[in-house]
N, C-alpha and C positions, 0 to 999 in steps of 0.2 A: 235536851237540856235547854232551859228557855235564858233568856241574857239576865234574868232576878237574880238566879241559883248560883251563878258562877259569882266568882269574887274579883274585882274590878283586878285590871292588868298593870304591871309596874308604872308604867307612863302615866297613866290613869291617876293611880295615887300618887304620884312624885306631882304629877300637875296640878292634882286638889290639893292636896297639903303648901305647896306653894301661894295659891288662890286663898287658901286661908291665914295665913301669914303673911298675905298682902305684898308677894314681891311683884317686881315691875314683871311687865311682858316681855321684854327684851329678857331681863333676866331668866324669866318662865325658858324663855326660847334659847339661850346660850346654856342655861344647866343642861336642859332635854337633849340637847346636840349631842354634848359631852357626855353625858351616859351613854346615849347609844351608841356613840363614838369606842367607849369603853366595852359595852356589851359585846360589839361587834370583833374588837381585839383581841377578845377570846374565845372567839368561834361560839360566838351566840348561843354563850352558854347560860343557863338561868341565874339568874342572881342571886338566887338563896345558893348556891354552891359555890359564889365567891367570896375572896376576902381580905383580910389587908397585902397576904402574898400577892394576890391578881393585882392590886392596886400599886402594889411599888415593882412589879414586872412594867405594868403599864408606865408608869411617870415616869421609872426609868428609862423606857426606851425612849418615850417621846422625848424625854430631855436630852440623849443624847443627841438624837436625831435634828431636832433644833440646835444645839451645838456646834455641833458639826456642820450647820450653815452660818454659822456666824464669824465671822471676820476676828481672828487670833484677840484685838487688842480688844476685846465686848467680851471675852469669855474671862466669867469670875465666878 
């Protein structure tokens, strides 16, 4: 299979469609984190088989997890 046939990989298009949309670099570079931040949370599972369940396991735990380092009188 030559690199034509295959169909560009998640990254790939999260990072063109960004580039067409004209966000900053920074920004390029903070979303791309976060996703694979997130892909990797789920044992690096394909994307097409997640969904808003995977997404509120994920922000739930990191919220709590941030939470729980924050000093009693910051938590709201």
């Amino acid at each position: 299979m030559d690199m034509h046939s295959r169909s560009p990989k998640l990254m790939d298009r999260v990072k063109a469609t960004m580039r067409v949309k004209r966000y900053s670099p920074r920004t390029e570079q903070t979303d791309c984190y976060w996703i694979r931040f997130f892909i990797r949370f789920h044992g690096v599972r394909h994307s097409v088989s997640m969904g808003e369940p995977q997404v509120h396991a994920f922000w739930s735990t990191w919220r709590s997890s941030v939470m729980s380092q924050r000093s009693p009188i910051t938590r709201h």
